[in-house]
C-alpha positions as a printed NumPy array, in Angstrom:
array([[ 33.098, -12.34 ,  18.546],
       [ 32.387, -14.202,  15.203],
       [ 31.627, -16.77 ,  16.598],
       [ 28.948, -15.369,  19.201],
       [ 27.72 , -13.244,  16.166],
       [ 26.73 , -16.197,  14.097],
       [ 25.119, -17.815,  17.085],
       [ 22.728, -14.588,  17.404],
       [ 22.113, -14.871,  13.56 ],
       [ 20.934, -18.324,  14.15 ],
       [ 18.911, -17.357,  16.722],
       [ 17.336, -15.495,  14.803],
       [ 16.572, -17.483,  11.906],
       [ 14.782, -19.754,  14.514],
       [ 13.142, -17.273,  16.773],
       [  9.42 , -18.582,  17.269],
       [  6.723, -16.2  ,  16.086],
       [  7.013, -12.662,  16.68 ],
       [  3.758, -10.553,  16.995],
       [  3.041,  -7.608,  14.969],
       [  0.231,  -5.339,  15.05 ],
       [ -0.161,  -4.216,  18.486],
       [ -1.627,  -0.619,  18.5  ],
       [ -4.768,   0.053,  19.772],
       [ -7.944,  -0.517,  17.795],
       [-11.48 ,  -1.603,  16.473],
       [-13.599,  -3.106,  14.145],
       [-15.933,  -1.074,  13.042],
       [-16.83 ,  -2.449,   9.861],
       [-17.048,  -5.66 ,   8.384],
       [-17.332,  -7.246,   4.773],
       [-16.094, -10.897,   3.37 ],
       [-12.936, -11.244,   4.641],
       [-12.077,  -7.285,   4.999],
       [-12.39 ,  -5.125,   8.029],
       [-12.241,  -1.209,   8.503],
       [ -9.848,  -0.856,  12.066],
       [-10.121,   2.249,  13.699],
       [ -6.733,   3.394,  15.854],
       [ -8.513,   6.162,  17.995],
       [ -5.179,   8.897,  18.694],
       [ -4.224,   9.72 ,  22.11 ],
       [ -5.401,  13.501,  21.649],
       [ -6.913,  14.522,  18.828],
       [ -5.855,  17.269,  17.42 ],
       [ -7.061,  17.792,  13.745],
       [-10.434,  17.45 ,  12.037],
       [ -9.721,  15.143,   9.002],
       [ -8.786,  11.649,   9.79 ],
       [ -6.439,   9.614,   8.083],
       [ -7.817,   6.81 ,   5.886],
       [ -5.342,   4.759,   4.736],
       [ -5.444,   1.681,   1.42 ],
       [ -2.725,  -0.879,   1.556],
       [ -1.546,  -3.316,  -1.432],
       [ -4.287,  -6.215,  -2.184],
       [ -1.176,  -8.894,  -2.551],
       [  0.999,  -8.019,   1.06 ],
       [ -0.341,  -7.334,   4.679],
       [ -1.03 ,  -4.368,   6.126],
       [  1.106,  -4.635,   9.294],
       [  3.764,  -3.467,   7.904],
       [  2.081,  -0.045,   8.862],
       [  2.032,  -1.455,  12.294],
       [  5.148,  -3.527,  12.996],
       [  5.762,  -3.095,  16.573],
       [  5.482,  -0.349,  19.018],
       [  7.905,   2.821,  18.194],
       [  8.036,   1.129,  15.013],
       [  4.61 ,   1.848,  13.804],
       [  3.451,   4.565,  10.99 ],
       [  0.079,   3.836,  12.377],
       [  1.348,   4.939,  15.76 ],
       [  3.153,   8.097,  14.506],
       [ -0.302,   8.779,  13.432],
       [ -2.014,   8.398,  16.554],
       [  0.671,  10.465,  18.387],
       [  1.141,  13.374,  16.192],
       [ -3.306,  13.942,  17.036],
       [ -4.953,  11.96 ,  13.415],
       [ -7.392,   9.259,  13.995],
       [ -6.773,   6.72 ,  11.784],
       [ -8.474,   4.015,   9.731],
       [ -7.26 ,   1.342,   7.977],
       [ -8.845,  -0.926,   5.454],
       [ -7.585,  -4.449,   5.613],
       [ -8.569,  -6.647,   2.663],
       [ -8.05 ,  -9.76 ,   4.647],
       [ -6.659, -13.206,   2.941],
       [ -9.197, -13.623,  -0.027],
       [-10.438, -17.934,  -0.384],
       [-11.144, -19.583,  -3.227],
       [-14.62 , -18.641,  -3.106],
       [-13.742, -15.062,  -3.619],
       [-11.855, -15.531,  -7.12 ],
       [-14.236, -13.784,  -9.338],
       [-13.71 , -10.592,  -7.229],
       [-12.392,  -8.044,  -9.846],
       [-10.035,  -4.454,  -9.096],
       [-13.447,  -2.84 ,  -9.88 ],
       [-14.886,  -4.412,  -6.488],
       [-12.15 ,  -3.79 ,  -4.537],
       [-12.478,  -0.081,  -5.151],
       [-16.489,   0.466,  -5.352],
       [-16.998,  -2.33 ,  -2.55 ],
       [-14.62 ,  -2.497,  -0.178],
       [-12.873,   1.003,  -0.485],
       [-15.962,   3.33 ,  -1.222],
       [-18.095,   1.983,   0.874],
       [-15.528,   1.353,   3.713],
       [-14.393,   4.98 ,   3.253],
       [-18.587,   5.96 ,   3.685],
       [-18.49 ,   4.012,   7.234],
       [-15.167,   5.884,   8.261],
       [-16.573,   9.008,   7.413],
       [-19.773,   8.399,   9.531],
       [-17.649,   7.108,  12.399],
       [-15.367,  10.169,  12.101],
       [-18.304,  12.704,  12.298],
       [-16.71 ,  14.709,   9.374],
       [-17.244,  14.677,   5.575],
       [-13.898,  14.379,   4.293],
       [-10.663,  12.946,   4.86 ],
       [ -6.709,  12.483,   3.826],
       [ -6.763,   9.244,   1.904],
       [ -3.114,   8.031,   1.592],
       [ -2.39 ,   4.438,  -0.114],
       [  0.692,   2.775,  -0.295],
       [  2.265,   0.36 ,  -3.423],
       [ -0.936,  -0.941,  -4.874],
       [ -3.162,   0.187,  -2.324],
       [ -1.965,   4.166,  -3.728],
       [ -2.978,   2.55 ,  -7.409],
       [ -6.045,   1.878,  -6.108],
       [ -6.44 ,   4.386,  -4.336],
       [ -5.989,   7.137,  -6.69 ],
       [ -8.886,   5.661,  -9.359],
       [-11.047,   5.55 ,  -6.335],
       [-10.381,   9.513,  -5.483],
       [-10.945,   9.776,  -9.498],
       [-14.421,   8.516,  -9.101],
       [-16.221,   8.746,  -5.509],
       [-18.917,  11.481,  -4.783],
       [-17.084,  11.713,  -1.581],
       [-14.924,  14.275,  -0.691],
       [-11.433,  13.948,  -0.083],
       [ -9.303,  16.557,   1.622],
       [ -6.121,  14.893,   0.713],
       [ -4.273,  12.514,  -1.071],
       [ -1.35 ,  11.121,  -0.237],
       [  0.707,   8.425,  -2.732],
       [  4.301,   6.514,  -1.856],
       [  5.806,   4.055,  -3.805],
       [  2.214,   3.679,  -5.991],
       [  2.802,   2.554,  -9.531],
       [  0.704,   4.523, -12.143],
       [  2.785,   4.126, -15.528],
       [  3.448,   0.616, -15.788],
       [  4.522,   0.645, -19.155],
       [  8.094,   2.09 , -17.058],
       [  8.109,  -1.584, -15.664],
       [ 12.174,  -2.041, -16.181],
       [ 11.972,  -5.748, -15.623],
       [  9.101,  -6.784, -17.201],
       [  9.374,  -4.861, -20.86 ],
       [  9.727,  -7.709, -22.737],
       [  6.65 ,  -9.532, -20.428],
       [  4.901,  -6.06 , -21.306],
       [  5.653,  -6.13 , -24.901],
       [  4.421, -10.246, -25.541],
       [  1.437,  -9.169, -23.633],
       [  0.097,  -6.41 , -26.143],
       [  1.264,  -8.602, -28.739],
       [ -0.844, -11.073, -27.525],
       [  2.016, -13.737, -27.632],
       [  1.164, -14.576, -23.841],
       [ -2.381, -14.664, -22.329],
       [ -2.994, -14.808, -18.26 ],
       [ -7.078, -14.934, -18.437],
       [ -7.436, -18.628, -19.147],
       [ -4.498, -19.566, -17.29 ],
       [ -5.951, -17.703, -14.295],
       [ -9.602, -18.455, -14.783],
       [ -8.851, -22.781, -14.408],
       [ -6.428, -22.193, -11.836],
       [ -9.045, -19.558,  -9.502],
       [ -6.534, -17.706,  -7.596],
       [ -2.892, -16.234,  -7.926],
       [ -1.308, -18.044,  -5.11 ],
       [  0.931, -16.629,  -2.681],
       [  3.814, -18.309,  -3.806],
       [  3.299, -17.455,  -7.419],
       [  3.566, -13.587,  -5.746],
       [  6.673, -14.349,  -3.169],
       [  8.791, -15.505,  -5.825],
       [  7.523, -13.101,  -8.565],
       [  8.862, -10.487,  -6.266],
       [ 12.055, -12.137,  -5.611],
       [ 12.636, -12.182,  -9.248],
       [ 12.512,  -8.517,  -9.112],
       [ 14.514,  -7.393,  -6.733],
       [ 17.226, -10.524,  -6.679],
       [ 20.138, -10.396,  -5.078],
       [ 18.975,  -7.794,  -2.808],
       [ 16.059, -10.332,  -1.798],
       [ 19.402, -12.148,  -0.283],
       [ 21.272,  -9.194,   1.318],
       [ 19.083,  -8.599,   4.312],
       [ 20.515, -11.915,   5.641],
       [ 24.03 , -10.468,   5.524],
       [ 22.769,  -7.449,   6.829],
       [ 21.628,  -9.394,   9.743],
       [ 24.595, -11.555,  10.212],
       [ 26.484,  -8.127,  10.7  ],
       [ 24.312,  -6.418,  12.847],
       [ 22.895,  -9.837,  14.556],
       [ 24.8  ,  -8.715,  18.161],
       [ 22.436,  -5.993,  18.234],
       [ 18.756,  -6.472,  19.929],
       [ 17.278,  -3.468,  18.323],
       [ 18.363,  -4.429,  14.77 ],
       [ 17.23 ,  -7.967,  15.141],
       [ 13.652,  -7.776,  16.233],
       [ 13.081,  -5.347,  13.87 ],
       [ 14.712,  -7.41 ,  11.388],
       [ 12.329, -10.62 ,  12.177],
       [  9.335,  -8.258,  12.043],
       [ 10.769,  -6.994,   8.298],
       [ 11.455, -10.389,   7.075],
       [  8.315, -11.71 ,   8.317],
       [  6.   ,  -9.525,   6.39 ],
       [  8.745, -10.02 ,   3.472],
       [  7.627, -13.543,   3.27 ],
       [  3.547, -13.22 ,   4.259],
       [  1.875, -12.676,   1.004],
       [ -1.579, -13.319,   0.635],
       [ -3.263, -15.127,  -2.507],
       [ -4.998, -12.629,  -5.101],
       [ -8.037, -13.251,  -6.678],
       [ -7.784, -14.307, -10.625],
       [-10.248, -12.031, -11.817],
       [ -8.713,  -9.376, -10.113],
       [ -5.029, -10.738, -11.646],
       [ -6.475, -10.717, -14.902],
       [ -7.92 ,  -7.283, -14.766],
       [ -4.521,  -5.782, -13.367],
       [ -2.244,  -7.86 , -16.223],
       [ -4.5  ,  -6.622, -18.986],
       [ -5.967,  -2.942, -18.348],
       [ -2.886,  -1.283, -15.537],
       [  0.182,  -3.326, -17.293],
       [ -0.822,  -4.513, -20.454],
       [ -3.119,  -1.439, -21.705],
       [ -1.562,   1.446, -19.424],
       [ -4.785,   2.276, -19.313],
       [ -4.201,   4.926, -16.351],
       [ -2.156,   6.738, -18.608],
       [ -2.72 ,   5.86 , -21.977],
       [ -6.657,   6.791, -21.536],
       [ -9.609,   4.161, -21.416],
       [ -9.785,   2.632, -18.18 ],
       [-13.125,   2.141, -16.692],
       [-14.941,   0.94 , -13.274],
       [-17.971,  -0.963, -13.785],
       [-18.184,   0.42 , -17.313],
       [-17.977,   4.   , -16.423],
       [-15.199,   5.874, -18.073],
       [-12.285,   7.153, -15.228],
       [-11.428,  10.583, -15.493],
       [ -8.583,  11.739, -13.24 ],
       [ -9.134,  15.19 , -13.631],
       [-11.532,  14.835, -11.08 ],
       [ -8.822,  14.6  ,  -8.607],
       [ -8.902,  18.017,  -7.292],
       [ -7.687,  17.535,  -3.639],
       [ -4.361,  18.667,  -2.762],
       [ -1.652,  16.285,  -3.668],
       [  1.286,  14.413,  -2.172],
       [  3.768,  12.361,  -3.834],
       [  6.155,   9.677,  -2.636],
       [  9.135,   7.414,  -4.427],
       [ 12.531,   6.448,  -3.543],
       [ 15.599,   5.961,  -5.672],
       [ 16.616,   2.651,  -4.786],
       [ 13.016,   0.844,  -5.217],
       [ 13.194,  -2.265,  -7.686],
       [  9.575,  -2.935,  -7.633],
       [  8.459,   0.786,  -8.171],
       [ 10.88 ,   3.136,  -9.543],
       [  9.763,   7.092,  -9.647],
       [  9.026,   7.05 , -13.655],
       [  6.136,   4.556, -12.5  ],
       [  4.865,   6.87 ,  -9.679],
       [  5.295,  10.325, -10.999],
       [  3.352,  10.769, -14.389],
       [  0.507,  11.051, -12.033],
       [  1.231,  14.414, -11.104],
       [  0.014,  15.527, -14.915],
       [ -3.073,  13.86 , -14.663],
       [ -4.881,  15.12 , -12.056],
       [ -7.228,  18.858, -11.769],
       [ -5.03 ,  19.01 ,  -8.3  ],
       [ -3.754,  22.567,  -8.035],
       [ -2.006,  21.829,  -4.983],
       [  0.401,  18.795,  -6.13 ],
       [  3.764,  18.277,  -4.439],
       [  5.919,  15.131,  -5.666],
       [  9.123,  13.752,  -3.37 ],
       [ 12.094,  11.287,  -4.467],
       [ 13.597,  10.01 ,  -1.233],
       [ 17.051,   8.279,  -0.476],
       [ 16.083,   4.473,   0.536],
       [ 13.833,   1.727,  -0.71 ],
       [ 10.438,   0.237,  -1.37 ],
       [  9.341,  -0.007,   2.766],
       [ 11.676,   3.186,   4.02 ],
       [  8.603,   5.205,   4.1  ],
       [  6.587,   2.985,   6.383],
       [  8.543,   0.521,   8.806],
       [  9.561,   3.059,  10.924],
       [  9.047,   5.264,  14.253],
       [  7.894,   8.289,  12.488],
       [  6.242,   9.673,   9.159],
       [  8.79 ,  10.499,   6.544],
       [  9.893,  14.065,   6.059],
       [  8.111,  15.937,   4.884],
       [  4.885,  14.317,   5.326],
       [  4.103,  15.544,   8.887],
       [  4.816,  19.21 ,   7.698],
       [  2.318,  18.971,   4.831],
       [ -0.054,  17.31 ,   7.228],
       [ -0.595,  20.107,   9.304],
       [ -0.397,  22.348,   6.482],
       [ -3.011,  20.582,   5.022],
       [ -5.62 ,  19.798,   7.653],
       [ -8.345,  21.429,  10.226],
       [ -7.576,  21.728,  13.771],
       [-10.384,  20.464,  15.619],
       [-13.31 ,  22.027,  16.983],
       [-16.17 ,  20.62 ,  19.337],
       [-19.107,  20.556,  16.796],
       [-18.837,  17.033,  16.641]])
């Protein structure tokens, strides 16, 4: 039995390429290396799409893993059309992009085209890690309207950073400078990210291989365990502007927070977030505790504002069959069923 186990976990470890991504969609939108996917649902059911902002540094099949492993899919099933903005895999070329184009020209105007497609004039915006970070200053400053936003595991108080408070602290001291670093070298490569991460989380950036060598008899466990480790390991490069800009004004100034942050010079005020609310974090997340993600909840005009601390980790609310409890709930709670005007 030990014996054949071990043989499986090999297996495994060798197993050829395993595809990910495989719900329907489209293109309907195209800029630099990003694209706006639609995933059309199987019957329609509720007027507001879902628009939804991954992290700028990981891939955004995670949301998509496989079928009956797919958030997207739990979407499309439960009656929301959804749309997805994938940043692609920035090039060299692309290193003077800043966060401030990420969110007024690939968000905004990607959220514009998803609106027009969608024949409505609002929708439930819900970012995840990053993407939520990002997404939240965007819902602080678009014209458009937004129905509902939805946050997991999206760091807002980074001066909570457990790991990095001495990192944080040389920073505003000024005792260690990114920008010129960054600026000669161009880009953050994906490397510099993988093991950044791993630094965070280590050991438990080891224990998913003993969690597969005891569980490697079982088929289920190990696909979805290559599909897991595989976006684990697939970071993308970020550009250096848009490193420098995060380091100094989200980490090093707290500027969400602490007041001051701007997008192309225009003062951020998240009082303007007025749509109803949701709130993820989980208790055993390494890279995003909850005292990063919840001090949002007293800076928005949101009447409606619900926040959630879940058992589990940083990718328990998204690589799986369903949408976590209680999201569907507030979902329908929170949106239009659909008519026929459009």
């Amino acid at each position: 039995m030990v014996l054949k186990r071990f043989s499986h976990f090999l297996d495994a470890l060798s197993e050829d390429e395993i595809p990910v991504g495989l719900s329907e969609k489209y293109p309907i939108w195209k800029k630099n290396k990003a694209t706006l996917w639609y995933y059309p649902s199987k019957h329609r059911k509720f007027k507001e799409p879902i628009f939804l902002i991954y992290s700028v540094v990981n891939k955004a099949y995670i949301l998509d893993l496989a079928p009956s492993l797919s958030l997207i899919e739990a979407f499309t099933n439960a009656g929301y059309d959804t749309y997805l903005i994938d940043f692609g895999t920035p090039g060299f070329e692309d290193r003077n992009t800043t966060i401030d184009d990420y969110i007024t020209k690939y968000i905004e105007k990607a959220y514009t085209r998803a609106l027009r497609h969608a024949c409505t004039n609002e929708m439930t915006v819900i970012g995840f890690c990053l993407g939520g970070t990002l997404a939240t200053v965007f819902a602080a400053i678009t014209d458009q309207k937004i129905k509902n936003l939805i946050l997991a595991v999206s760091p807002i108080d980074f001066s909570q950073f457990p790991i990095f408070d001495k990192w944080q602290k040389a920073l505003r001291n000024g005792e260690v400078k990114v920008d010129d670093f960054i600026d000669t070298i161009g880009m953050v490569p994906p490397d510099f990210i993988k093991y950044g991460t791993r630094l965070i989380v280590a050991p438990v950036s080891y224990s998913h291989y003993l969690a597969l060598l005891n569980r490697s008899d079982d088929p289920k466990y190990r696909e979805k365990w290559l599909r897991m480790n595989k976006w684990t390991l697939d970071h993308i490069p970020l550009p250096g502007k848009a490193f420098n800009q995060l380091m100094n004004d989200y980490v090093r100034d707290n500027k969400i927070v602490e007041g001051g942050l701007e997008v192309n010079g225009i003062p951020v005020d998240f009082r303007n977030i007025t749509c109803n609310l949701l709130v993820f974090s989980t208790k055993y997340d390494p890279l995003v505790p909850s005292e990063l993600c919840e001090p949002i909840m007293d800076l928005v005009g949101s009447e409606d504002k619900t926040f959630i601390l879940f058992e589990g980790g940083h990718a328990s609310l998204v690589a799986n069959k369903s949408m976590p409890f209680p999201m569907e709930d507030w979902l329908l709670n929170h949106c239009t069923p659909v008519d026929d005007d459009c």
